[in-house]
C-alpha positions as CSV (number, residue, x, y, z in Angstrom):
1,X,184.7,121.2,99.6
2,X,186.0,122.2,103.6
3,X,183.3,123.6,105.4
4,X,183.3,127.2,107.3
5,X,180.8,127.7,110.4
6,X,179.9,131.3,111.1
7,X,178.9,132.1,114.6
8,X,177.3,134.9,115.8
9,X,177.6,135.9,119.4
10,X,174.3,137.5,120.6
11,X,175.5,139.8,123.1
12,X,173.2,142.4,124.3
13,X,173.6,146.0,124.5
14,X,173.6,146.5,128.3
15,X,176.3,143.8,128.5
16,X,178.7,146.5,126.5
17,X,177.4,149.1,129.0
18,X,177.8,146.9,132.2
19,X,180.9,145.4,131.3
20,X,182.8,149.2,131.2
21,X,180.6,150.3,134.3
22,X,178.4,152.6,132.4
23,X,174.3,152.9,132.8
24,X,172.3,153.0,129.5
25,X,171.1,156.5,128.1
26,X,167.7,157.0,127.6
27,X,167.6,157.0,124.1
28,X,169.7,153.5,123.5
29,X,167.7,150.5,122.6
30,X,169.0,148.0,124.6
31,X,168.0,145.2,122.6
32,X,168.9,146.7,119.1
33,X,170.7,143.5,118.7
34,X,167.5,141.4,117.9
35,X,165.2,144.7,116.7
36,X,167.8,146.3,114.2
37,X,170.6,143.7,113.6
38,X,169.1,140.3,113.9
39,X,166.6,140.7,110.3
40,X,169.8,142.0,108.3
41,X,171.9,139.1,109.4
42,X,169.1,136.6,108.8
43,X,168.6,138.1,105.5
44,X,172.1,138.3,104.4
45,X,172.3,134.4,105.5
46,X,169.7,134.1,103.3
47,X,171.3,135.4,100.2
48,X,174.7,133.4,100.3
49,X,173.0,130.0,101.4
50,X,174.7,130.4,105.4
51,X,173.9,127.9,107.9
52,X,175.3,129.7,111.1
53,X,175.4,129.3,114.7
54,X,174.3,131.9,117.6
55,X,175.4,132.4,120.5
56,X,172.6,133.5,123.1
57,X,172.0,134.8,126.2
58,X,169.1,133.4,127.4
59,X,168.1,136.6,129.5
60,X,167.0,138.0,126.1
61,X,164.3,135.5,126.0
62,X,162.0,136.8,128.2
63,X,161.2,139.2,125.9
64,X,158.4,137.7,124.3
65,X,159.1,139.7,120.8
66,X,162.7,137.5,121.3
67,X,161.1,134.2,121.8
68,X,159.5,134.7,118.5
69,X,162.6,135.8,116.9
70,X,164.6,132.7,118.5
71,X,162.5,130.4,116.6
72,X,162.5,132.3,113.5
73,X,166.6,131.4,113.3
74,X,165.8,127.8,113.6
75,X,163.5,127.8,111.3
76,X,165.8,129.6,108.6
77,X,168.3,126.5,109.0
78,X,170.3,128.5,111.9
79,X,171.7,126.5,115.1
80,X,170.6,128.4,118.3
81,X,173.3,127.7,121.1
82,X,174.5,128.3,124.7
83,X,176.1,131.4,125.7
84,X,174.8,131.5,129.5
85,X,171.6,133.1,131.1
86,X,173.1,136.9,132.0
87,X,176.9,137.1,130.0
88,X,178.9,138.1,133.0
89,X,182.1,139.3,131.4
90,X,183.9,137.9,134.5
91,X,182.4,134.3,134.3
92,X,185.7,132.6,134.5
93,X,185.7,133.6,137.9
94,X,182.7,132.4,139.2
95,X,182.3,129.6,141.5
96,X,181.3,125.9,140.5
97,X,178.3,126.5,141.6
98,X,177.3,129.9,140.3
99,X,178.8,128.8,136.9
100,X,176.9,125.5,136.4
101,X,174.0,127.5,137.5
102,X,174.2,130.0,134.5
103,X,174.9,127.3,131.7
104,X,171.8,124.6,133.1
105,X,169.4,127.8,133.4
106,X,170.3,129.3,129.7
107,X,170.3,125.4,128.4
108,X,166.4,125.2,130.4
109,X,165.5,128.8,128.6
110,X,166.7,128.2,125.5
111,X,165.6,124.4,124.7
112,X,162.3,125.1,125.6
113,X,162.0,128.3,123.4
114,X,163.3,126.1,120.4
115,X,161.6,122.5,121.2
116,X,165.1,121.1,120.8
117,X,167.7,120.3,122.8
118,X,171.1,122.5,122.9
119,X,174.2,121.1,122.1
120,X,177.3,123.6,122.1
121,X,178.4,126.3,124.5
122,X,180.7,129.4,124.5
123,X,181.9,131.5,127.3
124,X,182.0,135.3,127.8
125,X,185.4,136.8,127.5
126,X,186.5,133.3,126.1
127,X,186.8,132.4,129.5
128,X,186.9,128.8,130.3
129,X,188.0,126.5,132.9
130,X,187.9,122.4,133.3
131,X,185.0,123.0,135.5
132,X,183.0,124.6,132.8
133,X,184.1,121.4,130.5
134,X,182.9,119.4,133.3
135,X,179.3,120.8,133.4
136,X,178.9,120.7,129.9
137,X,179.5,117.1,129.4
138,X,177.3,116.3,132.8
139,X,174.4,118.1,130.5
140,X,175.9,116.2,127.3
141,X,177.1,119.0,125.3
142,X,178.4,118.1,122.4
143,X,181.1,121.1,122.0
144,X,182.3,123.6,123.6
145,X,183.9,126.7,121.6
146,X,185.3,128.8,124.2
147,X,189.0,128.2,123.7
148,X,191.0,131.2,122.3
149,X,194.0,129.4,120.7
150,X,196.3,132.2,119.9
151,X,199.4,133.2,121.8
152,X,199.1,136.1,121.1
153,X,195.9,136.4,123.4
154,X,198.0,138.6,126.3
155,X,199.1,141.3,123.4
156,X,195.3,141.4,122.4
157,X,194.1,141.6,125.7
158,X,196.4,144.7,126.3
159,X,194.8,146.3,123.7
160,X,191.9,145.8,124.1
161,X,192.2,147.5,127.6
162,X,193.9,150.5,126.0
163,X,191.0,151.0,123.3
164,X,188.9,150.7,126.4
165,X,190.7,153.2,128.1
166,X,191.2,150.5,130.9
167,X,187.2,150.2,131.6
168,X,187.6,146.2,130.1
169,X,189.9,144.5,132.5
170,X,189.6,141.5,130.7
171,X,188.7,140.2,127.8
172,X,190.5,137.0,126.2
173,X,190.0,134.3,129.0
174,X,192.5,133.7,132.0
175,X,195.7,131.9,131.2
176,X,198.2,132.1,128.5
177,X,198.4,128.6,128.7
178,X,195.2,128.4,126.5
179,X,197.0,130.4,123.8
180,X,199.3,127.1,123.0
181,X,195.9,125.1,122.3
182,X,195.6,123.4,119.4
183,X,194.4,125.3,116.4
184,X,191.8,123.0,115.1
185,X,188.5,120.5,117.0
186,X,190.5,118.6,119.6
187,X,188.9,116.8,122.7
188,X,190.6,118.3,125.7
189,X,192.8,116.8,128.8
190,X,191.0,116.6,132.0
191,X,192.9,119.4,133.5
192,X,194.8,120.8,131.1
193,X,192.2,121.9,128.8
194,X,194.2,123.6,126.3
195,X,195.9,120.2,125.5
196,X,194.4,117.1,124.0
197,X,193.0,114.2,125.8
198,X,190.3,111.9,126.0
199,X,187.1,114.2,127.0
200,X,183.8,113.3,125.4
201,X,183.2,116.6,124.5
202,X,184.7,118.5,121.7
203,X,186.6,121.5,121.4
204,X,185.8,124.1,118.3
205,X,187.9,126.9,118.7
206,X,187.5,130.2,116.8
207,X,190.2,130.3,113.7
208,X,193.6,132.0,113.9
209,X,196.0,132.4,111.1
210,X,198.3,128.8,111.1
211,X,201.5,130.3,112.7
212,X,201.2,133.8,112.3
213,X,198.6,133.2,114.9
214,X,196.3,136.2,114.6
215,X,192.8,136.3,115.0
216,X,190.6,135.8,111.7
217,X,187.2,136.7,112.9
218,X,184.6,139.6,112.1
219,X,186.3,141.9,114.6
220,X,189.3,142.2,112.8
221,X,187.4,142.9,109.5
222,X,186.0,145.9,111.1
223,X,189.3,147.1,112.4
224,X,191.7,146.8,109.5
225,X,188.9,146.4,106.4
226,X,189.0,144.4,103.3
227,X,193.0,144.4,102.0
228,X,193.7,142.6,105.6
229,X,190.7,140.7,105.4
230,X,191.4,139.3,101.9
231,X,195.3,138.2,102.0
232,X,194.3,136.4,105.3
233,X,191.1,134.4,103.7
234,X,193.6,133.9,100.8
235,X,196.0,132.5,103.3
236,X,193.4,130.3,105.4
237,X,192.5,128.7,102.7
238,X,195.6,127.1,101.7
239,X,195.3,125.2,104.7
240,X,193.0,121.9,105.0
241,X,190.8,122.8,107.6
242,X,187.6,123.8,108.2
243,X,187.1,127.4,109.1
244,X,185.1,128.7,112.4
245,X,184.6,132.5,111.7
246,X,183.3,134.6,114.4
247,X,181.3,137.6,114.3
248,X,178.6,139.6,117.0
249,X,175.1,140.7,117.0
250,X,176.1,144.2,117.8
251,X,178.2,144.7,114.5
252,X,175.4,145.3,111.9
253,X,173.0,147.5,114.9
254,X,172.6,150.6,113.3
255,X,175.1,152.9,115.3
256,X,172.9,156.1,114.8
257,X,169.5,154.9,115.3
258,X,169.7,152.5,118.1
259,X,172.3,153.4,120.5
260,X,174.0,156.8,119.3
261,X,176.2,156.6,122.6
262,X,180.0,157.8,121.8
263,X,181.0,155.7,125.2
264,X,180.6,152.7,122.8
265,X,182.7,154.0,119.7
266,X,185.9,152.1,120.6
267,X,184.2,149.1,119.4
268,X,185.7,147.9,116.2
269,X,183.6,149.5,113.1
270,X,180.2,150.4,115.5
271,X,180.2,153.9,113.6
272,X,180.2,152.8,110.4
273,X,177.0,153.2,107.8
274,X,174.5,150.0,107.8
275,X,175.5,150.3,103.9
276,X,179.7,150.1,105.1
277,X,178.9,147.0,107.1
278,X,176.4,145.2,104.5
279,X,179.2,145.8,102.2
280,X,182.1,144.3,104.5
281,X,179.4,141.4,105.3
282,X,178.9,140.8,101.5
283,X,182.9,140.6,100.7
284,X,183.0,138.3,103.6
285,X,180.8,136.1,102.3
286,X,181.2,135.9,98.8
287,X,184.9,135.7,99.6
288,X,184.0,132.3,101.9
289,X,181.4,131.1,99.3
290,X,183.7,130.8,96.7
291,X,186.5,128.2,99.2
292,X,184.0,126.9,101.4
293,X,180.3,125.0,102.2
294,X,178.8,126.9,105.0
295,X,177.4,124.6,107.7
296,X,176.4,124.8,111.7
297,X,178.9,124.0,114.2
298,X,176.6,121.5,115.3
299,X,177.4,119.6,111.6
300,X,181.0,120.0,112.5
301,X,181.3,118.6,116.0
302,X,179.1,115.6,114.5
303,X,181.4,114.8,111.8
304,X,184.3,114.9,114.2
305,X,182.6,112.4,116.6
């Protein structure tokens, strides 16, 4: 049976906020992610058998109430991984140094919090450069999964900034050259990243659709619902592959309880019902069970190497 690894970036609330130049309200729980969404997807994980990967920022660990929670995923069969120490939106940009310093503080944070070492790493914003790759295989990463590999990623950008009413400059990394990448694990060129060559470290990128290239990932779910979201897992699965599905921490935070702030509601689906998006989750994976063996991304870059 192919395998499909779910990921689940943890991104916090304030990074939404921060990213768009807005201040919390008063009344917005800024880490709803791990309060209100993190028991539902753990539970729903439960219920179809899911072995997933997440994404975190390791400022969220400080909160003692999160430490506990980080360890709870491990314990439920979860892989915890890198997704730096504060989620600047604009960490492409960043110098060597300020960049290596974000990845080696989050893998110090989060290995300690788990008793295990880290192994893969994804970018904000997708952004990546062969810098990045460097410092990950200096700390002996095993993957990396911030490659976008659609070329489509300048059209999607450009929305993006429109739903955002231009407050989200960017969004889907820095070159359109990493929208020819490969569209399955490769181990990247030196320099050119988005091409394949003889780096130790693997490259996972997120699924697109073979050809059509466009995104198949939880975002897209929210967006155009379930008739979109079936043809395309219908179409995935024709393929022999295995399948990296994306999805976030903020998409099952109950919209009304904990954050109720309409600056936020051009993010794909964040108004519907916590029944709507237990719904959507449950096609999702009873769609994937039925094709697929669910399975970390850890599992996958080891059967690659």
């Amino acid at each position: 049976m192919k395998q499909c690894s779910i990921s689940v970036d943890m991104d916090p609330i304030d990074h939404y906020l921060e990213a768009r130049s807005y201040s919390p309200l008063e009344t917005t729980n800024l880490n709803a992610v791990y309060e209100d969404a993190l028991p539902r997807f753990l539970d729903v994980f439960d219920r179809f058998n899911v072995r997933a990967t997440f994404f975190v920022v390791a400022k969220d660990a400080h909160y003692q109430s999160n430490k506990v929670r980080l360890r709870e995923i491990v314990q439920r069969g979860h892989e915890i991984a890198n997704h730096t120490c504060h989620h600047y939106q604009y960490f492409v940009d960043l110098p060597y140094k300020d960049q290596r310093s974000e990845i080696q503080e989050a893998d110090k944070i989060l290995s300690d919090v788990v008793g295990d070492k880290i192994y893969g790493f994804r970018a904000p914003g997708w952004g990546v450069t062969s810098e990045t790759l460097d410092i990950l295989e200096s700390l002996e990463y095993h993957y990396d999964s911030s490659v976008f590999p659609s070329s489509l990623i300048s059209l999607i950008s450009y929305v993006n900034w429109l739903m955002n009413k231009g407050r989200l400059k960017r969004s889907m990394g820095n070159s359109f050259n990493i929208g020819m990448a490969p569209k399955v694990a490769y181990h990247p060129a030196r320099q050119q990243f988005w091409k394949k060559g003889n780096r130790d470290i693997l490259e996972l990128p997120p699924t697109v659709l073979p050809f059509i290239q466009f995104p198949f990932l939880g975002t897209v779910l929210y967006l155009f619902g379930a008739s979109l979201f079936r043809l395309s897992a219908k179409y995935i699965s024709c393929f022999a592959r295995p399948l990296l599905y994306e999805l976030h921490g903020l998409e099952l935070v109950d919209y009304y309880t904990s954050i109720n702030d309409p600056r936020l509601k051009a993010k794909p689906g964040l108004l519907k019902t916590i029944d709507q998006k237990e719904r959507l989750y449950q096609l999702m994976l009873t769609t994937f069970r039925t094709r697929y063996q669910f399975v970390t991304m850890k599992t996958i870059s080891e059967e690659y190497s």
